[in-house]
Structures are given as structure tokens and as C-alpha cells.
N, C-alpha and C positions, 0 to 999 in steps of 0.2 A: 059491603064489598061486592064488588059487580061479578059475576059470573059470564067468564067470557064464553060463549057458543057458536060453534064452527059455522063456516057458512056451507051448508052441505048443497046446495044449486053448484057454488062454485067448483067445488069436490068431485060432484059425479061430472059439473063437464071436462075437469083434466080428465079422467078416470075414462071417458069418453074416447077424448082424442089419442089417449096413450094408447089405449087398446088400438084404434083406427091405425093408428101410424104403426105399431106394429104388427096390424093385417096385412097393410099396403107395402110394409119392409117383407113380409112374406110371402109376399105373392108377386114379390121383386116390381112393384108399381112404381119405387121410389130409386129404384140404379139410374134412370136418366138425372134426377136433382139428382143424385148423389156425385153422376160423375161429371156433372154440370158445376156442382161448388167445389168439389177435389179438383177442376183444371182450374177454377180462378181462386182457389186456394191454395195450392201447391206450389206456383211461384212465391208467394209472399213466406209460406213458410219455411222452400228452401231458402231464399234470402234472408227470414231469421237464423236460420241455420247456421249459415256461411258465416253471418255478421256473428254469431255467438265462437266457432267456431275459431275463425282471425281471431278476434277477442282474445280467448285462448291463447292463441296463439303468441300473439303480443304479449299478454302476462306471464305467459311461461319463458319468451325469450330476456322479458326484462329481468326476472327472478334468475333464469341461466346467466343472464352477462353479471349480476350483480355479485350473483356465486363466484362467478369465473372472476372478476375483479379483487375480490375479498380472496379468493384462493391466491390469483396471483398476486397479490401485497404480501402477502402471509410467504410465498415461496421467496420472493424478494429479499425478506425479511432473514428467511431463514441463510439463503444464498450470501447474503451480506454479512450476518452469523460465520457460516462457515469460510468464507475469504477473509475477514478477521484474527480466525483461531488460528487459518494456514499460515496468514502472518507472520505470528505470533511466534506459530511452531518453527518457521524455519527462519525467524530471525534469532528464536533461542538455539535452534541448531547453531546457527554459524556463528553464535556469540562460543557455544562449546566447541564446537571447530577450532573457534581463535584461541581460546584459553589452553587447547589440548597442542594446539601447531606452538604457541608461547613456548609453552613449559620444555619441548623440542628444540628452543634455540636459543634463552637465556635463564640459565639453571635457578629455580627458585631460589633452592639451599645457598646461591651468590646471591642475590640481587631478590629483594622485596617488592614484587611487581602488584600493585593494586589497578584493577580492572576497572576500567571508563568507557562509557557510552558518550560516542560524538553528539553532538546537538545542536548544532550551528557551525559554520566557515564563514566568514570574511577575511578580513585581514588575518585575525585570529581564528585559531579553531578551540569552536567551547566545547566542552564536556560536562559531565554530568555529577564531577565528585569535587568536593572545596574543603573549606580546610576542617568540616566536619568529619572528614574522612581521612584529616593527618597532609594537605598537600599545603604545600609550601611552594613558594616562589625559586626559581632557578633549578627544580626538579626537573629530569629529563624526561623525554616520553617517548616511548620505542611501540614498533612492532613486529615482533618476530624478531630479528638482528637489526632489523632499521632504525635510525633516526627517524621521530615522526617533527619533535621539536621541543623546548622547554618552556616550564611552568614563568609566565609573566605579571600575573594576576589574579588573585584566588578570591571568592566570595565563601558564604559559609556551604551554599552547595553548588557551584561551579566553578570552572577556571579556565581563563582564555590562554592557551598555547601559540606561542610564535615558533613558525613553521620556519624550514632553512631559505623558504625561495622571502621570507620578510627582509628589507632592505638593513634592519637592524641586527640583522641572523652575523654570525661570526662564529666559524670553527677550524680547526685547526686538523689538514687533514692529511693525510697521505695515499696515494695510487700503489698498484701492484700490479705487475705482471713477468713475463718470462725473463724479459730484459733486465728487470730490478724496480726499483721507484722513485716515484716522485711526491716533492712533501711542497706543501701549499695552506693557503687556507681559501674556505669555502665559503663566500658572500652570499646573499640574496638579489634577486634584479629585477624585481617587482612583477614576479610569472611564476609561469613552472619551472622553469630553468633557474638554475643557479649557477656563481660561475667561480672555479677552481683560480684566484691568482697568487701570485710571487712564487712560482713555479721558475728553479733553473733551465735553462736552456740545454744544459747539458744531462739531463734526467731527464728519462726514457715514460713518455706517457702517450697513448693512444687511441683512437676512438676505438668502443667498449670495455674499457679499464674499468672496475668498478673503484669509486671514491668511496674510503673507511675516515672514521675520527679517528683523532692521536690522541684523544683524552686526556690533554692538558689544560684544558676548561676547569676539572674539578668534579662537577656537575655529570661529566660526559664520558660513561667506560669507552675505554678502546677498543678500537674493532668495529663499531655500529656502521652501518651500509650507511651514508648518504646519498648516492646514488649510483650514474652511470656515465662515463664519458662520452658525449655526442659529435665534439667538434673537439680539436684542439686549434689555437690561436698562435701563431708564432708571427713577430713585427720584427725585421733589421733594425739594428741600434737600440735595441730594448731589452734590459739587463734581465729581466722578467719576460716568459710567456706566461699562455692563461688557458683556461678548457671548459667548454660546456659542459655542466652534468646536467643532468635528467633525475629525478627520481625513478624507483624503479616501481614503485606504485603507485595509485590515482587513491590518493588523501576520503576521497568522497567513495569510495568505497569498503570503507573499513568498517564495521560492526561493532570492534572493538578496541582501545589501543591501552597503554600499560605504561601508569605513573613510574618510573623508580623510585621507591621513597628512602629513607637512610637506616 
């Protein structure tokens, strides 16, 4: 095995110059190189600096926006959360609003009102209950005192309702006011409007008369609002006049509406 042995020449001359350099550092021989390498080294290392520095800077701004990113999805999130619940909440308020203003205008203990969510309008207006729920065809549909329209079509969980302004709509109805009234029956005319004829000429009917059903449908208590008088129509030589009604509510606002079942 070899025995390695220092090289002691080389030893004593570091040993040499280290002492020297530290004479010449003490007896300040060495401040001119010193501040001869500190000004051509002080540029490069402030510019390491700065460059380290940025650096920094950049990773801390990309970590800040990536936070800020992920923070704001997350409030998003949450935001989107809470506009859902509120929803929620005040569409179940005004569905109890409706059930509580109901009960206020057509007496349970009469009349077996089962609660329906609208879900569609066209021609027809769909709802949310069929004949899982006991509805039948030519059942009527109110809200509040109003006609909303009758059961024409029932699946096992919806049913399309023909509303009074459908051209197939047919009721039988009468006006009221100070003067006395007038009996007719109430068509559809392919709108919002529907229109009052075979109205006597000599009964007393006027724009804002509210039109009620006679309830000789079957189907249909009397009394229920179908709407409002907007125009009356009167023609010479016409054994008949006629009269706009108006509904008194907008269909697409409603929450809730109420099968009558038997």
C-alpha cells in the first residue's frame, strides 16, 4: 500500500504567501487592487443582483396571479352557489305566497285544489303533474279566482292546458256592473285577447267590466275571472254585439297554478 506524503516545498510556499498577503492587507498595501477589483466587480454583481432580484419578482407575481386566479374560480364558484340557493329561496317563497293567496280565494273544504308547477307555454301550457297525480282530461285550472284553462292532455307526469285565448277555448259567461249584465260566451282569437260574443244589444256592458263563467260547462265553477273588458264592439243590423277581454294576468308569470280535481 503506498504511503501518501505531503508535499511540504508546496505547503511552506502557500504558508508563505498567506502570511505576505496578509502583511500587505495590514499595512493597507492592498486598498488600491482592492478597490480597483470592487469597481470592476460591483457592476456585474449589482447586475447579478437585480437579475436575481426580477427573478423574484416574476415568481412571486406568477404564484400571486395563480393564487388570485384559483381564489377567484373558487369565489365564482361560491357566488354561483349562493345565486342558486337565492333562487331557490324565493321561488319556494312565491310558490307559498301562491298556495297561501289560493286558499284566500277558493275554499279548500269546496274545491280539491292540487298545486302545479308551469314548465313550458305554447299553444298549450305544460305543467308538472299527470295522471300520477289523479289529473284527468277536462279538469279545470284556476288561479286565485281566475280561469287559467282546462286539462286537454295528461301523460303520467304532465299535462298540457288549453288556455281561454286557444281558438278551441269555449265558455260560457257573463259581465257585471252597476247597470246590470250581460251573458255571452268567451272564444279564443289566437293572442292575448279573447273575445266576449252573442252578447244582446240591449245589456249593459262596458270597457273594464270584469268577465266571470256561468259554469254550465260542467267542468267550470261559476264565478271564476276570465278576464277584463277592453273594447266593446257594436255593428248596425247585427242581432249580436261582441267585446274584448283582456286577461287580468300575464300566464308567464305565475309560480304556481291549481288543478281542480273531483
Amino acid at each position: 500500500m503506498t504511503k501518501v506524503i505531503p508535499d511540504i516545498k508546496a505547503f511552506l510556499i502557500l504558508i508563505f504567501f498567506s502570511l505576505l498577503i496578509f502583511f500587505l492587507d495590514t499595512v493597507k498595501l492592498l486598498d488600491l487592487p482592492k478597490r480597483s477589483f470592487y469597481y470592476v466587480t460591483n457592476p456585474i454583481s449589482f447586475g447579478i443582483y437585480n437579475t436575481n432580484r426580477n427573478i423574484g419578482k416574476q415568481f412571486h407575481f406568477i404564484f400571486q396571479a395563480r393564487f388570485a386566479a384559483q381564489e377567484n374560480k373558487a369565489l365564482k364558484q361560491q357566488i354561483g352557489k349562493l345565486l342558486s340557493e337565492n333562487a331557490e329561496l324565493r321561488k319556494k317563497l312565491a310558490e307559498t305566497e301562491s298556495l297561501i293567496s289560493q286558499e284566500r280565494h277558493l275554499d279548500p273544504g269546496t274545491y280539491n285544489l292540487l298545486p302545479a308547477r308551469p314548465i313550458g307555454l305554447g299553444r298549450y301550457l305544460k305543467i308538472d303533474k299527470g295522471t300520477a297525480s289523479g289529473i284527468k282530461v277536462n279538469q279545470a285550472v284556476v288561479f286565485e279566482d281566475n280561469f287559467v284553462g282546462k286539462v286537454v292532455a295528461v301523460s303520467s307526469a304532465s299535462s298540457n292546458i288549453e288556455l281561454p285565448t286557444d281558438p278551441s277555448s269555449k265558455v260560457a259567461a257573463f259581465s257585471q256592473n252597476n247597470e246590470g249584465r250581460a251573458k255571452g260566451v268567451v272564444v279564443g282569437q289566437f293572442g292575448t285577447e279573447v273575445l266576449m260574443d252573442k252578447i244582446l244589444h240591449e245589456e249593459k256592458i262596458t270597457e273594464g267590466d270584469l268577465v266571470y263563467s256561468e259554469g254550465l260547462e260542467g267542468f267550470l265553477p261559476r264565478g271564476l275571472i276570465l278576464g277584463r273588458v277592453t273594447k266593446v264592439l257594436e255593428r248596425e243590423n247585427e242581432v249580436f254585439k261582441q267585446a274584448k277581454v283582456q286577461p287580468v294576468f300575464d300566464i308567464r308569470d305565475l309560480e304556481l297554478v291549481f288543478v281542480i280535481q273531483e
